[in-house]
Each structure stands twice: as C-alpha cells, then as structure tokens.
N, C-alpha and C positions, 0 to 999 in steps of 0.2 A: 504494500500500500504506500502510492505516496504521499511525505512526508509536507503536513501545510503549512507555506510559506507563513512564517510570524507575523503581524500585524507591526510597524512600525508606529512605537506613539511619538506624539510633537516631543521635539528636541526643547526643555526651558533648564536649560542649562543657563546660567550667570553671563551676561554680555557684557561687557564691561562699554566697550564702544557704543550698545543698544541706551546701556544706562546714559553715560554722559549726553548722548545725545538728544536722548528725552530732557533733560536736563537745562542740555543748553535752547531747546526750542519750550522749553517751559518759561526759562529765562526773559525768551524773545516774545512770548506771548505775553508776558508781565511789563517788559518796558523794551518791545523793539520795534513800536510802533513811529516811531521819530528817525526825520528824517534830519532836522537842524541838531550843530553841532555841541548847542550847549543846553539841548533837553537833558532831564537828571537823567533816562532812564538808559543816557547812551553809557554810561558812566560802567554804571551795573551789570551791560550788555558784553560790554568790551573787556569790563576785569575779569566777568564767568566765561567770556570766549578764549582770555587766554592761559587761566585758570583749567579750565579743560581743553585744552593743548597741553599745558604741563601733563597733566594726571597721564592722558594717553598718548604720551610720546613715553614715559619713563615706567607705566604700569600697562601700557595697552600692547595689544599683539603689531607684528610689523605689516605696515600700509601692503596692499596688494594694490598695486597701479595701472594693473593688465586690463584694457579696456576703458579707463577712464584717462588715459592721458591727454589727448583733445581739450579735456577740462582743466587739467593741470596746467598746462601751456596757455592757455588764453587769462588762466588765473595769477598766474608767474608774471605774464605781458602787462595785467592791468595794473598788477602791484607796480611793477617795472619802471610804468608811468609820472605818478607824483613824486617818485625816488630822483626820475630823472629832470622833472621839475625844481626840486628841493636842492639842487648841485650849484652851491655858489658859480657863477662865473666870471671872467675878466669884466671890469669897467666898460671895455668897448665893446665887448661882444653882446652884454647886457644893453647898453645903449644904442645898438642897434637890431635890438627887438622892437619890432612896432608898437606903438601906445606907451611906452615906458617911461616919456619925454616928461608927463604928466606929475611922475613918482619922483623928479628932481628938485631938490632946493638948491634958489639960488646962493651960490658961494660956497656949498658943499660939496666938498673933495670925492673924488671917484672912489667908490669900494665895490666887491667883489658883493655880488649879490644872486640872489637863485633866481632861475628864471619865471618863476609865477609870481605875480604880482601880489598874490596874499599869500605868505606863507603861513601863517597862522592856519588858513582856511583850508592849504594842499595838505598842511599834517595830521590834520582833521579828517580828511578824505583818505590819506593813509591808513589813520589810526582805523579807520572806520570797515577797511577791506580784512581784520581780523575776525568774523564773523562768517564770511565765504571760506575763508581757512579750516578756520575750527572745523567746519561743515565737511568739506571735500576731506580733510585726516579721517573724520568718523568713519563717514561713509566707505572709506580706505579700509580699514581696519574692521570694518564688522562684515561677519559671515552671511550666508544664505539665512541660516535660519532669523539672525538677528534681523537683517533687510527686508524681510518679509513680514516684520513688525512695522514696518515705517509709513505704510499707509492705513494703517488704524491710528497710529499716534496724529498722522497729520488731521484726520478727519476729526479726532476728540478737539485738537485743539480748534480747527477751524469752526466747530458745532458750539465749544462753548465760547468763542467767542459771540456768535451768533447771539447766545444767550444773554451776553451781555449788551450789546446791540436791540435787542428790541427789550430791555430793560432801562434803556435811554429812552427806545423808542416812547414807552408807555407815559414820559414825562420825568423819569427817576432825573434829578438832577447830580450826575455824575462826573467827577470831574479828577482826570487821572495823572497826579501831582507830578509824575515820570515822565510824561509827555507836554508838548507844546498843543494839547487840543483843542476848540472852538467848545464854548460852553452851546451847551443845547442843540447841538450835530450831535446825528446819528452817524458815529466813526469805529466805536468799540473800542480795539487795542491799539487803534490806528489815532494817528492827529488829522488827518487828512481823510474827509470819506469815500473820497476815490478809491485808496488804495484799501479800506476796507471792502468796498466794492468787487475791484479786483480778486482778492483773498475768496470771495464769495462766488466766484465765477469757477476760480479754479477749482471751489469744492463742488461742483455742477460736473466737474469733471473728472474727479479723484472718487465721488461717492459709487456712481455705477461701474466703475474697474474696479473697485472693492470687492463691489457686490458680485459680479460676476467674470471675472478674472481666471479663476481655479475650479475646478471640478468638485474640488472638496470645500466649496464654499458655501459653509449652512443656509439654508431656504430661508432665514429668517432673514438676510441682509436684502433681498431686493425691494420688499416692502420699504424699509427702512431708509436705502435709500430712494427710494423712489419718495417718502416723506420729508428726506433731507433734503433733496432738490428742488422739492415743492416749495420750503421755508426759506433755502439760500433767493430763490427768486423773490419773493418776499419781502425778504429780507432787501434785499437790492434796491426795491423801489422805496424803501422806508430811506433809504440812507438818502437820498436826494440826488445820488449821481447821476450826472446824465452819460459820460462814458461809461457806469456801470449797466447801465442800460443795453448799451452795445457791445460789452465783454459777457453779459449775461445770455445774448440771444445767441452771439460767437458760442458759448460752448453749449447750449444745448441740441444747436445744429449739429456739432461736432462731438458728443457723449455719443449719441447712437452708434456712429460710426465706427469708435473705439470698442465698441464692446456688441456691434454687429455679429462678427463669427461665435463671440459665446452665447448671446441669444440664441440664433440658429441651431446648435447643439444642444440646449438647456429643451429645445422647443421640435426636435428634428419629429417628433413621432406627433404631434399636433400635424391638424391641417393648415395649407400657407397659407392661409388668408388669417392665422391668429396672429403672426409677427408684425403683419403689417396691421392692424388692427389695438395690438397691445400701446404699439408708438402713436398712434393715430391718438387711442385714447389717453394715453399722457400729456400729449402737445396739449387737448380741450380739456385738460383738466388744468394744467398750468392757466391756458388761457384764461378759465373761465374764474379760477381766482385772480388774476391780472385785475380782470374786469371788474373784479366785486371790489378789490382793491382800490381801484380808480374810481367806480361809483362809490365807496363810502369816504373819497378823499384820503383817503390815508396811502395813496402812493406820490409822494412828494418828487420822484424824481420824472413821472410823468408830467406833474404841475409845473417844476424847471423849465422841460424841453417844451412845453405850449408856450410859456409864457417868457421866453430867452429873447432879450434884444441884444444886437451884437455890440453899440457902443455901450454896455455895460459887461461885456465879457475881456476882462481886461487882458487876456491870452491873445484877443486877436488887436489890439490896440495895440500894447510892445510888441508885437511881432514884428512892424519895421525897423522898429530901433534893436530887438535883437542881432537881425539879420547886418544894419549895420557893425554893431559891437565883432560880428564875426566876420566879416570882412576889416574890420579896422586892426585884428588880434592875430589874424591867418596867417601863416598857416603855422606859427608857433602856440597860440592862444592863449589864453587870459590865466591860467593858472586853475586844478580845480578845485573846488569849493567856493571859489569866490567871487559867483554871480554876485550876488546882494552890494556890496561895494563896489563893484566895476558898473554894474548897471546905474548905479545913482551917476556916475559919473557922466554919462549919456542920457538919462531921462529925461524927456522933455517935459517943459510946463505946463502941459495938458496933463500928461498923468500925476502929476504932484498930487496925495493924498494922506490922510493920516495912514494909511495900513501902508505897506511896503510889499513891491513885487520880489518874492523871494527865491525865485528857479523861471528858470525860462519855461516851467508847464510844457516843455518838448523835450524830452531827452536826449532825442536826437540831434538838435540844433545846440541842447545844449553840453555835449561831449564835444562839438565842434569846434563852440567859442571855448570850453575849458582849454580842451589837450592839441584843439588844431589837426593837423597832418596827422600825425605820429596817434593819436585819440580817433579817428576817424579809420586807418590801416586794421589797429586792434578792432573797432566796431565792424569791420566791414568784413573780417575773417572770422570774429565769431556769426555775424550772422551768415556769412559764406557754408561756415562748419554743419551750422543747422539747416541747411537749405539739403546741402548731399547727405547728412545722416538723414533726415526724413523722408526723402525721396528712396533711400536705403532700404528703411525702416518698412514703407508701403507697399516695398516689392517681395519681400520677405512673407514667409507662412506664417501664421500667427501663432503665437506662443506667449505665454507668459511673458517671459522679458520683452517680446515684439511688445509687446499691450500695453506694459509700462514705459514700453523707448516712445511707442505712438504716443502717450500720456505726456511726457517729456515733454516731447517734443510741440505739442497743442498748449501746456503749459508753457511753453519759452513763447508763443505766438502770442499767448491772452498779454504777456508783459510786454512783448514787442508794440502791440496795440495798445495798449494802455500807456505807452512812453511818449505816445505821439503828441498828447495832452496833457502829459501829467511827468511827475517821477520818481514811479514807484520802486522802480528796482535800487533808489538809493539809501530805502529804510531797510533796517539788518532785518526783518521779516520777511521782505519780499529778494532778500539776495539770498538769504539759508535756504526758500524755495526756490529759488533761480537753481542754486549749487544741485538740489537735489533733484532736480529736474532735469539738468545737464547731464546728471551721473546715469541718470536713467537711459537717456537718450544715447549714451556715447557705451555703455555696455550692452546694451539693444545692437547698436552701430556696429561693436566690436563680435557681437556672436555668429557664427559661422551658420547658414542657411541647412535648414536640415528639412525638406518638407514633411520628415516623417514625427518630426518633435512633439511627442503630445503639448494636449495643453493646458493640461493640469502639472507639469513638473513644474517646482518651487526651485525654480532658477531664478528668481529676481536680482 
C-alpha cells in the first residue's frame, strides 16, 4: 500500500525580517504621513528606519539580491543624487550655475559651496531616502514564507487607516500632532488627502489578489474583500479628492484584470455567463452606493469636481512660473527639497497669499527643477525599467508571483498618476509602498517563464 504523502502545515516559525518590518510600517502608519521636512512624525520615522537597519544588518539573515537588483540600482542612483548635490564646489564652477547670481553678497569673498541652493532642504531629502532603504534590506532578507505575510499586513494597515478616516469623517475632531494636517480634512494618516486617496486606491487593488491569489485561499476572503473595496471607494469620495476620484476608477478597471485567471479557475465548473455577470454585478453595486453617496451629499469629492473653477486651482496658476523656474535652473536644477524658497523667489504678485505654495503639485516637473538632467536620466530609466518589466510580466502564464509582479506593477502606475498632480511618493508611506511594489515587480520580472507553474505555489 502506498504510503500518504504528509500534509505540510504553515511554516510560523520566528521572522525576524517579517517582525521589523511590521514594525517599521507600523511606525509609518503612526507618523509617515508627512511629506515636509520639519513634521514631528519625520523625526520618529527616520530614527525607527535606521534603528531597524541596525537590528537587521547585525541580527538579520544575509540580503538575497537575486531578482531585485533593478530596485537596488535605481535606489543606489536616487540616493547618489543629493550626495552629489551636497559636494562643495570651486567658487567658479558654483558661479556658473544658473540662478546662483541671486545667492551672492555684495563684497563677499568667493567660497566653495555645494551645488543646490538649499542645503538644508537636499539633507533633508537625503535624510528622508532612509525609509526606501530600510524597506528594500527587509524585503532582502525575508523568506517565502515571511513575504507571503506582506499583503495581509499591508491590507490591516491600509483598512485601519480607513477606520480612522471616516472617524474624521463623522465630525470626530482629530488632529494628529506628528503631522502637518489640515484641521477638518478627511486625510487619516496622511496630511494631504490626496495621498490618502491614493493609499485607498491601491487597496482596490491589493484586497482582490489577496482574496484570490492562491488556491488555498479561504472562501471567506472574497466576500470580505469585495466589502473592503466597497468602503475604500467610499471612502474616496469622503476624503474630497478629486485625483482620488481618478486613481479610484484606475484601479477598479484594473482589479479584474489582475485576478481574471483566478476567477476563471475558482469558477471553471459554473456556466460563463456567471463570471461575466459576478463583475457586472459588483460594478452596480459600487455604482449604486456612489449614487446614494452623492444623493445624500456626503461624497464631497464629487461636490469639488462640479463645483472647481480653474482661477482658484492654484496648481494651474504656478504652472507658468514653474515651468519658468525650470528653465531658468536646467539642466543643473535648483537643488532638492527646496521648492518652497526658490519658488518665493519667482512668485509673482498675483499669487501672493497668506498660505504658501509648497511643491510644484507635479512631481514630474518637479524632479526637473530639483535635480535637472542628471534627476530627469534617473526618472526616465526607472520609468523605462517598469514599462519592459510589465510588458514582461503580461506575456508570462500566470502564477503567483506573475499576480503580484502584475500588482506591482499597477501599483507603481496608480503613483505615477497620482505625481502628475500631487507628490505622493515623497511621504515615507507612499515610498515603503513604492519599494515594495518595485520588489514585487522586479522578482515577477526576474522568474523564468514556466507555463506549467501552478498557481497556487507560494512563491511570492
């Protein structure tokens, strides 16, 4: 008689890497919502980020690199950047950067000075790239089994932040002393409710490759999420964003898609007209709370986008004088971190106001004026890197890691659009999900095409 193969139970063996890392996105959930330099909660953010570097450089297993080096290298390049900003230079070389002329006193003697015009604000932007670090070591150093905890940790935190977001919602007057936040915005762990927005879109898009991802994924998660996507949109229109509006519709196009082939299997002994019928009836159920939403007033970022005149949108007012500042800084640029000073230097009198424009709202434009050429090379080869791993990724059988490289990769799309208008990716929340987003995409990129792969193996 033969012998029956033994049941293998889950591996919860001690992670040491799974721990810190819970840890440090516990941290970011607490005070990593800031994106300015002198919120308290950067303070806290950055001593626990290097704080667990210590621990798991001298107590942690050794990083495995195979597969994510793409990430490494673009993250090496970005650091690279304000380093090579921060490099005093000769008096002449200095004074023949453009715009610099401004930064002289008459009758004071030439010295050797760095090329970004704030230094304060490039060390700041240094200091601030320890947070992607910490992230890409973890993810380095933790196993199969550990990684395959990392999309329930990101859904908890992303649900309770939620929690806390329609807890402002309701009127709670909350106000979170770690951040720079607007009293009476619905932002949650954020100061900005854009990029809670954001955060909310990409759990539209992490909750259903949760749920169905693995073969051995209990029946009880699609419900579930299929309730968490209901509430992230929801939630979306409470916050008032109106670019959440359009990161939210973005990925609900795009959830099916990622988790079309495990439908199909979950569903292969049904007749086909259930699949298309399940998605039919999710879209009119979103819908129709959308709508209930909007008739009982309570979707505020519908009431925005009706009610939005353009000379009160101050994004498209600076927009020419942006464009000037990066033409007048090109192709060295302004130094980064520090839009806020350079821009007052160019503002014109029409925008003069008590509040101050604090980022160019384009992340795009504004990597331009920061880093110039050399800021503009690195942007143009990471979004190069993500165009051919995705295109990789969609030609590939689907599998586990396929699912979460696709995931990745739709995740790096929702920040790329969201940068157009905003700049999210410069709060350590939304760079520790950039990093792990990256990781995902770039070991998806790295695993070798197998069309026979099931798709239940816990290869993440």
């Amino acid at each position: 008689m033969r012998n029956a193969r033994p049941i293998r139970s889950p591996d919860h063996r001690f992670s040491l890497p799974l721990t810190l890392l819970a840890v440090l996105l516990g941290l970011l959930w607490l005070a990593g919502g800031a994106s300015r330099g002198d919120a308290t909660g950067q303070v806290i953010v950055r001593a626990g980020a290097w704080m667990v570097i210590a621990v798991a450089i001298f107590a942690g297993p050794r990083p495995a690199l195979g597969g994510i080096r793409p990430v490494l290298i673009l993250l090496v390049a970005t650091i690279a950047l304000p380093i090579i900003q921060l490099i005093p230079l000769p008096p002449a070389w200095w004074q023949a950067l453009p715009g610099r002329d401004i930064l002289l006193l008459p009758g004071e003697p030439p010295s050797f000075r760095p090329w970004t015009m704030t230094p304060a604000a490039t060390r700041n932007a240094l200091a601030s790239l320890v947070v992607p670090a910490a992230t890409l070591l973890l993810l380095a150093q933790a196993d199969e089994t550990a990684r395959g905890w990392l999309p329930s940790i990101l859904l908890a935190m992303i649900g309770s932040a939620v929690l806390l977001g329609l807890l402002q919602f309701s009127g709670a007057r909350f106000d979170n002393p770690l951040l720079n936040d607007v009293p009476g915005q619905v932002s949650s762990i954020f100061a900005n409710r854009n990029h809670f927005a954001l955060l909310l879109a990409i759990g539209c898009l992490l909750a259903p490759v949760w749920a169905f991802s693995t073969r051995d994924a209990p029946g009880w998660r699609a419900p579930v999420a299929g309730g968490l996507i209901l509430l992230f949109v929801l939630t979306i229109l409470a916050t008032g964003s109106r670019s959440g509006m359009l990161l939210g519709a973005i990925a609900l196009v795009i959830a099916p898609i990622l988790i079309g082939h495990h439908l199909r299997r979950r569903l292969k002994h049904a007749p086909a007209w259930v699949l298309p019928a399940v998605l039919c009836l999710g879209l009119i159920t979103i819908g129709g709370f959308v709508w209930l939403s909007f008739a009982a007033d309570r979707a505020e970022s519908i009431d925005r986008l009706i009610h939005l005149e353009t000379n009160e949108d101050m994004r498209a007012r600076a927009l020419p004088s942006v464009l000037t500042m990066i033409r007048a800084y090109f192709p060295f640029g302004s130094g980064f971190g520090g839009f806020d000073p350079v821009f007052r230097i160019h503002e014109p009198l029409a925008l003069l106001k008590f509040t101050y424009f604090n980022q160019a709202h384009n992340d795009f434009l504004g990597i331009a004026l920061d880093g110039g050429l050399l800021a503009l090379a690195v942007l143009g080869a990471a979004i190069g890197w993500w165009l051919i791993a995705t295109v990789r990724m969609w030609r590939m059988p689907a599998s586990k890691t396929i699912t979460f490289a696709r995931l990745g990769s739709a995740t790096l799309f929702l920040i790329l659009v969201a940068s157009a208008t905003d700049y999210p990716a410069r709060t350590p929340i939304i760079m520790a999900l950039a990093t792990i987003a990256a990781v995902w995409l770039a070991r998806g990129s790295a695993a070798k095409p197998h069309a026979a792969l099931p798709t239940g193996v816990r290869d993440l």
